[in-house]
C-alpha positions as CSV (number, residue, x, y, z in Angstrom):
1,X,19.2,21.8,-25.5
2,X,19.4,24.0,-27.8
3,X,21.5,26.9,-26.4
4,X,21.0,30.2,-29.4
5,X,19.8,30.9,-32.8
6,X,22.1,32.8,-35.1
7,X,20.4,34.4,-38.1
8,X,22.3,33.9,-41.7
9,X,21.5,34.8,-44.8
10,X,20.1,31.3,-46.0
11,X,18.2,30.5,-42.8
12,X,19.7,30.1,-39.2
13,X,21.9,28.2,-36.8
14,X,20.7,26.5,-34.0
15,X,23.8,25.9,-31.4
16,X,23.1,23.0,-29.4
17,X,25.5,23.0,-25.8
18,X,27.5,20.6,-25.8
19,X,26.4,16.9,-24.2
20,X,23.5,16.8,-26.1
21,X,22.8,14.5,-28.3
22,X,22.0,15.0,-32.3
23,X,20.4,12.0,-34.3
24,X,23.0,11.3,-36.7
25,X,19.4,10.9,-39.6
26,X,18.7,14.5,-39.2
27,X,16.4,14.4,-42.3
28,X,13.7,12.7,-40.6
29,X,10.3,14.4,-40.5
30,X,9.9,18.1,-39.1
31,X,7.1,19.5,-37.9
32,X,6.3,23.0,-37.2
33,X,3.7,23.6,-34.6
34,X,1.9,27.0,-33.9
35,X,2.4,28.1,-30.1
36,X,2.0,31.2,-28.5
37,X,4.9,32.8,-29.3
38,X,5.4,31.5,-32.2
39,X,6.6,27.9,-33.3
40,X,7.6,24.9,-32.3
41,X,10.0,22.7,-34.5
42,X,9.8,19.7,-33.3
43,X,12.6,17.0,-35.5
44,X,14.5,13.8,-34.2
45,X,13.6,13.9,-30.5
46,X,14.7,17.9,-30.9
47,X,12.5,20.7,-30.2
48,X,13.5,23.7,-31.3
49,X,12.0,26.9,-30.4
50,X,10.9,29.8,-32.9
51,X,9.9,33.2,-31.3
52,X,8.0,35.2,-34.8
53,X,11.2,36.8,-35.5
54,X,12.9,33.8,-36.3
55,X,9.8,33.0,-38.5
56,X,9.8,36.4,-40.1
57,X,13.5,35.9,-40.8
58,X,12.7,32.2,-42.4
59,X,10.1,33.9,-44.5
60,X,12.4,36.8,-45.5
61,X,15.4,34.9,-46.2
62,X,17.8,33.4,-49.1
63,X,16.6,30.1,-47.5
64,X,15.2,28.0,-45.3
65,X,17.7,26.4,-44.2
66,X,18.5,25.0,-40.1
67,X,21.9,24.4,-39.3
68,X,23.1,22.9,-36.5
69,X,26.5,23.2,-34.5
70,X,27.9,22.2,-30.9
71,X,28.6,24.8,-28.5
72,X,32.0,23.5,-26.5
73,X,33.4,26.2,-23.6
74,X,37.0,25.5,-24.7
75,X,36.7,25.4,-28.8
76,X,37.2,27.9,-31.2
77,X,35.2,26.1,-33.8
78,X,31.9,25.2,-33.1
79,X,31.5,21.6,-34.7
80,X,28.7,21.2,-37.8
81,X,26.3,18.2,-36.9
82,X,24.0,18.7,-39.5
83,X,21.0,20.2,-41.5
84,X,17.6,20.3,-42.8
85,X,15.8,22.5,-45.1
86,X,12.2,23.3,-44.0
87,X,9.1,23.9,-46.6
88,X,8.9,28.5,-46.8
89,X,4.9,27.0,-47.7
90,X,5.0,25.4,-44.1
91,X,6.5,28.3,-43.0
92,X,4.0,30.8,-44.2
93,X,1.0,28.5,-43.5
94,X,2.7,28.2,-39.2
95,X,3.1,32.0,-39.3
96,X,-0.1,33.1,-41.1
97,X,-2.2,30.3,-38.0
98,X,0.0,32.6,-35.6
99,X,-0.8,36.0,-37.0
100,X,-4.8,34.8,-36.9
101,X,-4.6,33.6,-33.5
102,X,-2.7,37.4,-32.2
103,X,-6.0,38.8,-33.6
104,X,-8.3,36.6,-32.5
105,X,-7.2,36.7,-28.5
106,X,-7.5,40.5,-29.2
C-alpha cells in the first residue's frame, strides 16, 4: 500500500509501508487511468493514486519521474526500490480527460 506522496523537483516519491511487496521489473507497462479525483496509475500489481495536484505537479515539474521507497517504523533511511519515468504526453492527455469531465458533470 502505498502509504504518502512526496513532491520533488523531478517528479515524486511514492513511500510504500513496509511488508508490501515491489516487483523487482518495475519498468513494466504503466497505465494512467482518469477517475474522479484524478488518476489512477496502475504498474506491476501497484496502483497508485493521483489526486489533480499530483498531476498538476507531474505537469509542472523538472520531470516525470516516480520513485519509490519503503517506509520502516524504526529506520532512518527509507530504502530506494525503484523507478519509472512516466510519458508528460500521457500526462497531459489523463489530466486534460479529467479537466473535461469536471465541466461536463457541471
Amino acid at each position: 500500500m502505498i502509504g504518502k506522496i512526496l513532491f520533488v523537483s523531478d517528479g515524486i516519491i511514492a513511500v510504500i509501508t513496509n511488508g508490501d511487496e515491489l516487483p523487482v521489473d518495475l519498468l513494466g507497462d504503466a497505465d494512467l487511468v482518469v477517475t474522479e479525483y484524478g488518476a489512477e496509475l496502475r504498474i506491476a500489481g501497484i496502483v497508485l493514486y493521483l489526486p489533480v495536484a499530483v498531476l498538476e505537479h507531474l505537469e509542472q515539474a523538472e520531470g516525470t519521474n516516480v520513485y519509490f521507497y519503503e517506509s520502516d517504523t524504526y529506520s532512518l533511511v527509507a530504502p530506494y526500490r525503484g523507478s519509472i519515468v512516466l510519458s508528460r504526453d500521457e500526462i497531459l492527455k489523463v489530466k486534460g480527460a479529467w479537466e473535461y469531465s469536471q465541466a461536463t458533470d457541471k
